[in-house]
C-alpha positions in Angstrom: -2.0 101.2 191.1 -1.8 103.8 193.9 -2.5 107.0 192.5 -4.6 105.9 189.8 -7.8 107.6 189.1 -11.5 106.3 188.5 -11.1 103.2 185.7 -15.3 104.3 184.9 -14.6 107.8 185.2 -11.5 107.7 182.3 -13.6 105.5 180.2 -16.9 107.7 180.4 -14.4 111.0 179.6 -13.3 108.7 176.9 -16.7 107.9 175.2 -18.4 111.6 175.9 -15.8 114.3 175.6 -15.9 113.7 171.6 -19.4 113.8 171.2 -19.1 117.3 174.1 -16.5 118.5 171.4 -19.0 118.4 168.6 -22.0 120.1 170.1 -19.3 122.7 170.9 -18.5 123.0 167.4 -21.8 123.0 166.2 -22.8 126.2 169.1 -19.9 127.6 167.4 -21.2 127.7 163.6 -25.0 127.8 164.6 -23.7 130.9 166.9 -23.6 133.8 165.1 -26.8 132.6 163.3 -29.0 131.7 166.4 -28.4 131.3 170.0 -25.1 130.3 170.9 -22.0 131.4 169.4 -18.1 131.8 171.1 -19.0 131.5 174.9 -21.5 129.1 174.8 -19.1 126.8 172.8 -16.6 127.6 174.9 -17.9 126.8 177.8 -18.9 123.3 176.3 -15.5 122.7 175.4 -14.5 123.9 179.0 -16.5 121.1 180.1 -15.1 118.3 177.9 -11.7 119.8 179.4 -13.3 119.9 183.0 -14.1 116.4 182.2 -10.6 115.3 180.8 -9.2 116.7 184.0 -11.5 115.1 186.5 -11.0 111.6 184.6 -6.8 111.9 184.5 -5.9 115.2 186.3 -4.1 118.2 185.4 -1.6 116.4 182.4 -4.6 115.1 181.0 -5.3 118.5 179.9 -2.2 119.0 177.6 -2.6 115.7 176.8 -6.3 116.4 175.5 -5.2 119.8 173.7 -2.2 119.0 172.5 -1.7 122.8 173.3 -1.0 124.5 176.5 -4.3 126.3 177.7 -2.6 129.5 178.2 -1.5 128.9 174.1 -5.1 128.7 173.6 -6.0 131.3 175.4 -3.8 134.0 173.6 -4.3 132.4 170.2 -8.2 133.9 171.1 -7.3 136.7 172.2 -5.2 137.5 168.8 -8.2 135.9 166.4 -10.8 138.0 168.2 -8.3 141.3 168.4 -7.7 141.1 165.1 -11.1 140.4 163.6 -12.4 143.3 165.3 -10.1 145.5 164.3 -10.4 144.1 160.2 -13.4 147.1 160.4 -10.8 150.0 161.2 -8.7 148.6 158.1 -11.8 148.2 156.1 -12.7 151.8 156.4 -15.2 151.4 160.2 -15.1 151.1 162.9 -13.8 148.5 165.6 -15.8 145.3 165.7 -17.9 146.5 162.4 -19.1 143.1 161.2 -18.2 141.8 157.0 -19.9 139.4 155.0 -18.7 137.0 152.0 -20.8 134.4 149.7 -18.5 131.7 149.2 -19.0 128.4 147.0 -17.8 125.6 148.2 -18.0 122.2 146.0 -20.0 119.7 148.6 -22.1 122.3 150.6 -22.5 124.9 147.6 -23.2 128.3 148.5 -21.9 129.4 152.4 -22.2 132.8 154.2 -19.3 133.3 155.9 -18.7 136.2 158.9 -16.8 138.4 160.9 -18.5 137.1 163.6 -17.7 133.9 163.2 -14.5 134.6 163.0 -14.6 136.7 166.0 -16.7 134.1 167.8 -13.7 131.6 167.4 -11.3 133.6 168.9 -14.1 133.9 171.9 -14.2 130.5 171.8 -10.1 129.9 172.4 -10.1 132.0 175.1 -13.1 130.6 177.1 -11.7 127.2 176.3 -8.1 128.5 177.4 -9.5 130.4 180.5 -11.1 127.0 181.8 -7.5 124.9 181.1 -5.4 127.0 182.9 -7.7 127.4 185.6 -7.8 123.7 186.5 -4.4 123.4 185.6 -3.5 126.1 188.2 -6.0 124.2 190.3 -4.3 120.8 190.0 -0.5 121.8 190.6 -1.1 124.6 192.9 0.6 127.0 190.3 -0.4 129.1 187.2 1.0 127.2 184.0 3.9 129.4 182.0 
């Protein structure tokens, strides 16, 4: 088909954009903990989207998300706005990290953060940030 892109590219974005999605993820958790956290995960996401969009171009993108990038990207920017300023409502100041011990049936006893939560929303945008610049890249205009 004219037009069509690399038949071993799409099936190599096929087999390792899942497993790139999972190291992602576990940046994401591990972050806040260790090294990593919201912009290394989202810039290993950005690459399973970079990936996605070499492989089928700039569609492939939504069609990868499900979301537009620029959704994404202000879902972040809202999670990570709004977890920092939980510490002015909780009596401190802005970004002023919170704890909670939570017991969950299968993994018993979790910590759970601010900055994880804060992390996420870090992790949206840089994801976001990287979609809409290759969309903007691939149909020579930003996305709406």
């Amino acid at each position: 088909m004219p037009g069509r892109g690399s038949l071993i590219l799409e099936r190599a974005a096929a087999l390792l954009v899942p497993p790139i999605l999972v190291v992602s993820l576990y940046l994401l958790f591990a972050g806040h903990n260790a090294p990593g956290g919201g912009f290394a995960a989202g810039l290993t996401a950005g690459l399973a989207i970079a990936l996605e969009y070499a492989a089928g171009g700039p569609h492939a993108i939504r069609r990868a998300t499900r979301l537009a990038p620029t959704t994404l990207l202000g879902a972040g920017l809202v999670v990570a706005g709004l977890t920092g300023a939980a510490g002015w409502v909780f009596g401190g100041g802005f970004l002023d990290g919170g704890a909670a011990t939570v017991d969950l049936p299968v993994l018993g006893e979790v910590k759970a953060t601010s900055a994880l939560l804060f992390d996420t929303g870090v992790y949206l945008v840089v994801a976001g940030m990287v979609g809409v610049a290759l969309e903007a890249l691939g149909t020579g205009e930003a996305t709406e």
